[in-house]
MIMI-267069 format. One record per atom (N, C-alpha, C): residue number from 0; z negated, y negated, x negated. Coordinates in Angstrom, 2 decimals, always signed. Atoms other than C-alpha are relative to their C-alpha. Layout:
N
  resi        w        v        u
   NUM        Z        Y        X
...
This chain:
103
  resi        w        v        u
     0    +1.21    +0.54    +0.60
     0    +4.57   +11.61   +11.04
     0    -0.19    -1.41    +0.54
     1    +0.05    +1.49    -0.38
     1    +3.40    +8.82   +12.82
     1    -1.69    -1.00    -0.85
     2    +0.48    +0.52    +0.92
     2    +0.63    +6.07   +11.17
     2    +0.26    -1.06    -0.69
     3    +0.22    +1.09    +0.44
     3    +0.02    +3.73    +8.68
     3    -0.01    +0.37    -1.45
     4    +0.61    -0.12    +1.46
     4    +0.35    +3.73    +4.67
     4    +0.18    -1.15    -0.33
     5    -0.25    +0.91    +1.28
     5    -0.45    +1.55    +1.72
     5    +0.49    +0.67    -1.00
     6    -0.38    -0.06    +1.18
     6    +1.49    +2.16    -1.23
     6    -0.08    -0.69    -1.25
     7    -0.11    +0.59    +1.65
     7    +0.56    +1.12    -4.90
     7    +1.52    -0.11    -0.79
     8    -0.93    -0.16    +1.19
     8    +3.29    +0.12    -6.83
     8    +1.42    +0.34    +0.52
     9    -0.58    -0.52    -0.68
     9    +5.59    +0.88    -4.21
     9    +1.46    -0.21    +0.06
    10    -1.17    +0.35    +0.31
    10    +8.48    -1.05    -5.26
    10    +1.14    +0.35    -0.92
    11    -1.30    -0.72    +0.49
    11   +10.43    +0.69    -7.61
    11    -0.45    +1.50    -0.42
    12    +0.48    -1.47    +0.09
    12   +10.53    +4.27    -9.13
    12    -0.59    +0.97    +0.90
    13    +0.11    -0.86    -0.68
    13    +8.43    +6.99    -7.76
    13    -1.10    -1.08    +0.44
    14    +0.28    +0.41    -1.73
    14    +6.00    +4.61    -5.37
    14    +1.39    -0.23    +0.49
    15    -0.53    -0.09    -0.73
    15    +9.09    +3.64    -4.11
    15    +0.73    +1.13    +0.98
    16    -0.22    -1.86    -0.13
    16   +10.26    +7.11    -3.81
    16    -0.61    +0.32    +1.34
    17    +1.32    -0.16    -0.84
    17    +6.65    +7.50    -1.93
    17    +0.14    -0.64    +1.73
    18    -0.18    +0.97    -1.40
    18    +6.96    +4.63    +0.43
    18    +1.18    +0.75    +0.95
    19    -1.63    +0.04    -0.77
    19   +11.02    +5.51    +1.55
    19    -0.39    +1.54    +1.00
    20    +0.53    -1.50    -0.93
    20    +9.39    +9.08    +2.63
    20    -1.01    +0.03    +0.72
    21    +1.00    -0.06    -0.78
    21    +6.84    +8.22    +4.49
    21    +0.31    -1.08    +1.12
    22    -0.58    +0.98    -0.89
    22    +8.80    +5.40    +6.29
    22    +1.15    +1.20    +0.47
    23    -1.22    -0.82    -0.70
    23   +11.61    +8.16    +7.02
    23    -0.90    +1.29    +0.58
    24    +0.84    -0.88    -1.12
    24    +9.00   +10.47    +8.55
    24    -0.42    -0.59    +0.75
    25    +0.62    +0.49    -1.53
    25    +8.18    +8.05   +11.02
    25    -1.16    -0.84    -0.33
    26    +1.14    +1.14    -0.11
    26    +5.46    +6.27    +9.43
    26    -0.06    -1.71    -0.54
    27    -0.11    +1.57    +0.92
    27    +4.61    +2.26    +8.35
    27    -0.36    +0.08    -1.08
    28    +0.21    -0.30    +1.44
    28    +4.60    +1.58    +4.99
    28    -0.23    -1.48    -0.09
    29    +0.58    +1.46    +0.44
    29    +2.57    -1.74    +3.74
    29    +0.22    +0.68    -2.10
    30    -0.28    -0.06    +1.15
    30    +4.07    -1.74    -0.22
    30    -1.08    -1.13    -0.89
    31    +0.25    +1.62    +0.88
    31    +1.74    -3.68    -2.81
    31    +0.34    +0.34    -1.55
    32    -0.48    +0.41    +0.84
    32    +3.54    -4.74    -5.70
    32    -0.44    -1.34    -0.95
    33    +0.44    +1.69    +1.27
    33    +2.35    -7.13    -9.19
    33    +1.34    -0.88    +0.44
    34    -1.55    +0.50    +0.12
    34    +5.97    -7.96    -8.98
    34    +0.71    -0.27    +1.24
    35    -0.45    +0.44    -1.56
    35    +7.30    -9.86    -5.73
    35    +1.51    -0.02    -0.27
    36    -1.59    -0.75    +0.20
    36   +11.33    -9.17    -6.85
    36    -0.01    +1.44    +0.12
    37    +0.17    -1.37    -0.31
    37   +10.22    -5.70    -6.75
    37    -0.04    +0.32    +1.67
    38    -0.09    +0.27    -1.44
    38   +10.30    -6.48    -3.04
    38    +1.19    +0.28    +0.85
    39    -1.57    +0.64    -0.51
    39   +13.16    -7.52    -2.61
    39    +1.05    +1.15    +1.28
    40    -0.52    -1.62    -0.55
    40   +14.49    -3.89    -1.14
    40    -0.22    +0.18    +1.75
    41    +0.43    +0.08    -1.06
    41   +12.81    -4.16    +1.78
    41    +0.42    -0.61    +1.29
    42    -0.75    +0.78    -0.86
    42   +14.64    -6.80    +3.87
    42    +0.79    +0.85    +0.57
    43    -1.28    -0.48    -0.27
    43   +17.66    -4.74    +4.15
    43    -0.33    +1.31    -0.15
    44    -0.11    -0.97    -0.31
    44   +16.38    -1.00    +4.29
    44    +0.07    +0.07    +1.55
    45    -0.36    -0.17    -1.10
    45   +17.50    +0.86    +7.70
    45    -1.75    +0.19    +0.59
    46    +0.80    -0.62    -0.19
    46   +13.85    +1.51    +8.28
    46    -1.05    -2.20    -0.12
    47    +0.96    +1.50    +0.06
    47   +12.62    -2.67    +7.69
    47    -1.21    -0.04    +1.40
    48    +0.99    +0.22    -1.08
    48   +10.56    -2.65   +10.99
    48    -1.06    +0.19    -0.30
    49    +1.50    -0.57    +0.19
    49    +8.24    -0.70    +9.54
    49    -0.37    +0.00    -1.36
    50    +0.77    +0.61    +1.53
    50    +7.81    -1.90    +6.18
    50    -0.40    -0.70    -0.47
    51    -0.01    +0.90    +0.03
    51    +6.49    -4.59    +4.67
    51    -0.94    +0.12    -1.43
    52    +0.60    -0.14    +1.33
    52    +5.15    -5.89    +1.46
    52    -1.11    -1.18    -0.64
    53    +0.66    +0.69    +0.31
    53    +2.36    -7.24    -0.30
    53    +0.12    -0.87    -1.64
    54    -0.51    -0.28    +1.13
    54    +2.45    -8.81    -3.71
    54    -1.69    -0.27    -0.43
    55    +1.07    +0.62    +0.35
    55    -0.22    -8.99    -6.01
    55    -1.01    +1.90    -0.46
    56    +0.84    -1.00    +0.66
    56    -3.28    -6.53    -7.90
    56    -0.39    +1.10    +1.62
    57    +0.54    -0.58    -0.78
    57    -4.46    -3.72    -5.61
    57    -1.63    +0.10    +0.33
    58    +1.28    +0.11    +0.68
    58    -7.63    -3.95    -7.48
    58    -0.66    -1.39    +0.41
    59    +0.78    +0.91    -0.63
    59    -8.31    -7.21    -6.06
    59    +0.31    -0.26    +1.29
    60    +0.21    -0.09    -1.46
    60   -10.27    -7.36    -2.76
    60    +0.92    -0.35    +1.13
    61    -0.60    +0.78    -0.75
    61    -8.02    -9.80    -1.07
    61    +1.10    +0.49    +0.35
    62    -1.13    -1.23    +0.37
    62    -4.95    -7.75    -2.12
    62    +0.20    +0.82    +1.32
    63    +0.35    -1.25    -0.68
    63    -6.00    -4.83    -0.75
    63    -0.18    +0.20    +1.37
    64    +0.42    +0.11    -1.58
    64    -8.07    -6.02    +2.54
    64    +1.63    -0.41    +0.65
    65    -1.43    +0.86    -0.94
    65    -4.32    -8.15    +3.46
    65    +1.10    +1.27    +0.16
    66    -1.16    -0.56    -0.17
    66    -2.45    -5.20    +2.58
    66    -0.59    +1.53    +1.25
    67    +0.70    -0.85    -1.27
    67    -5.03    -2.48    +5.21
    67    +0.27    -0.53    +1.12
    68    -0.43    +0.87    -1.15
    68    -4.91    -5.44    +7.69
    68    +1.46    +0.29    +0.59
    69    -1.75    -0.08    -0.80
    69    -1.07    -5.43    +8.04
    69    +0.29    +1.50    -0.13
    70    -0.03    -1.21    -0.37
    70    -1.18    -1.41    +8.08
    70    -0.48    +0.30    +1.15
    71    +0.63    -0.35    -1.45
    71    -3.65    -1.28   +10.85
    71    +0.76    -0.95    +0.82
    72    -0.72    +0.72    -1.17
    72    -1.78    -3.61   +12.44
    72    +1.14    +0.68    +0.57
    73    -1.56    -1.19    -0.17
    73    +1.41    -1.30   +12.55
    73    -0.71    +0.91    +0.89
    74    +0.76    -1.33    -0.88
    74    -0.71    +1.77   +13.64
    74    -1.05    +0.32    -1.11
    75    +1.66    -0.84    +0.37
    75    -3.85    +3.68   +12.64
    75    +0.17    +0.57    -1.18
    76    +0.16    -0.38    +0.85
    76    -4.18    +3.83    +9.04
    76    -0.12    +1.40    +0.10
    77    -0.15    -1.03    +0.32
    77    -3.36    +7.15    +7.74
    77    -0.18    +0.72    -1.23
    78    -0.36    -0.10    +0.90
    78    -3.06    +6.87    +4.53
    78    +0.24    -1.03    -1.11
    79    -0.10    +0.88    +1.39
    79    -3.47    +5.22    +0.88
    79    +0.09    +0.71    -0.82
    80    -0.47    -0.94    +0.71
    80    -1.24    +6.57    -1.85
    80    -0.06    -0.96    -1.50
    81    +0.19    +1.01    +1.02
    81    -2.82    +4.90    -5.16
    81    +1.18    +0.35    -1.36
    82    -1.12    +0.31    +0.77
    82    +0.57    +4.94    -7.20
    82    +0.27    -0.67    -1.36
    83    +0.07    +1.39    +0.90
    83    -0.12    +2.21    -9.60
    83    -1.02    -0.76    -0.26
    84    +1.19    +0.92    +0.28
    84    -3.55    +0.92    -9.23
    84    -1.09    +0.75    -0.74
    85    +1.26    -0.59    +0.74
    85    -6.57    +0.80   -11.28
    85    -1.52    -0.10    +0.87
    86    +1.24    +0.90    -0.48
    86    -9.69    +0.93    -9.35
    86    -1.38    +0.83    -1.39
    87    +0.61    -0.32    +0.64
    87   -12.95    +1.86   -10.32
    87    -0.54    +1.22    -0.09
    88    +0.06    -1.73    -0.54
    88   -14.35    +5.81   -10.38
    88    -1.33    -0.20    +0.96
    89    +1.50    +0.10    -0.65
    89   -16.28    +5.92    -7.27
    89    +0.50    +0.86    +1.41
    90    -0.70    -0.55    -1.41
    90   -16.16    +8.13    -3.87
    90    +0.00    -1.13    +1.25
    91    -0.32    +0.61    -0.80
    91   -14.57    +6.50    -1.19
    91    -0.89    +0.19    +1.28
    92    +0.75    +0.12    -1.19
    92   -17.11    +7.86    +1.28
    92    -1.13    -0.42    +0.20
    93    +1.45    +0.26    +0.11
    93   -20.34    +7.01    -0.20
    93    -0.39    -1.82    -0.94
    94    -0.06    +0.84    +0.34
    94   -19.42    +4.21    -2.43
    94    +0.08    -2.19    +0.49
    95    -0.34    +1.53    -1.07
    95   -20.19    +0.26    -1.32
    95    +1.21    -0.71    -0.47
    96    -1.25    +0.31    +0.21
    96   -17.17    -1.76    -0.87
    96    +0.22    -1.09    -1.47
    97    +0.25    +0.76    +1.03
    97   -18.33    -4.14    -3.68
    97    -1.06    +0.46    -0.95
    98    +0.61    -0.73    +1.31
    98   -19.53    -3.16    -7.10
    98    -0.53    -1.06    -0.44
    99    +0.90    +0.87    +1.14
    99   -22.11    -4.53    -9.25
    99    +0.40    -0.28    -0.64
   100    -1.12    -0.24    +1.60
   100   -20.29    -3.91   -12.11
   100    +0.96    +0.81    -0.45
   101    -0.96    -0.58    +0.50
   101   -17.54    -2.61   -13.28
   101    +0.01    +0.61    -1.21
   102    +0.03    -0.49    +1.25
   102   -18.80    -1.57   -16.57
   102    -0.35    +1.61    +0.28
């Protein structure tokens, strides 16, 4: 499996779970985590080249765009496995990238 993921939440439990299998099939894994000790893991897996982590909401823009950026930078997005985040209900193909409202 070669590529690019983001992982929600990716730092412990099952995202991490998520991430460790998609980095041991061959692909990059960009982790975003509320919790930057939830990180921590990453330095020292056999697989670090291709991981890396964000910290911070998924749900906000900045988040999100920094944590696609350093995926496409690895290789050709493949993949976003929302784990942990809240967004808002909207299709990803038709929906604009910024909402009016959230209500």
């Amino acid at each position: 499996m070669s590529g690019s993921y983001v992982v929600t939440g990716g730092g412990r439990g099952v995202g991490r779970a998520i991430a460790e299998r998609l980095v041991a099939d061959g692909g990059s894994v960009v982790v975003i985590e509320m919790d930057e000790a939830a990180l921590r893991w990453i330095p020292g897996h056999p697989a670090a080249v291709r991981l890396s982590g964000v910290t911070g909401s998924a749900a906000d823009e900045r988040t999100a765009e920094a944590a696609a950026d350093l995926a496409e930078a690895a290789a050709p997005l493949a993949g976003w496995v929302n784990n942990a985040a809240l967004f808002r209900d909207a299709a990803l193909h038709t929906a604009p990238p910024r909402p009016r409202s959230w209500s």
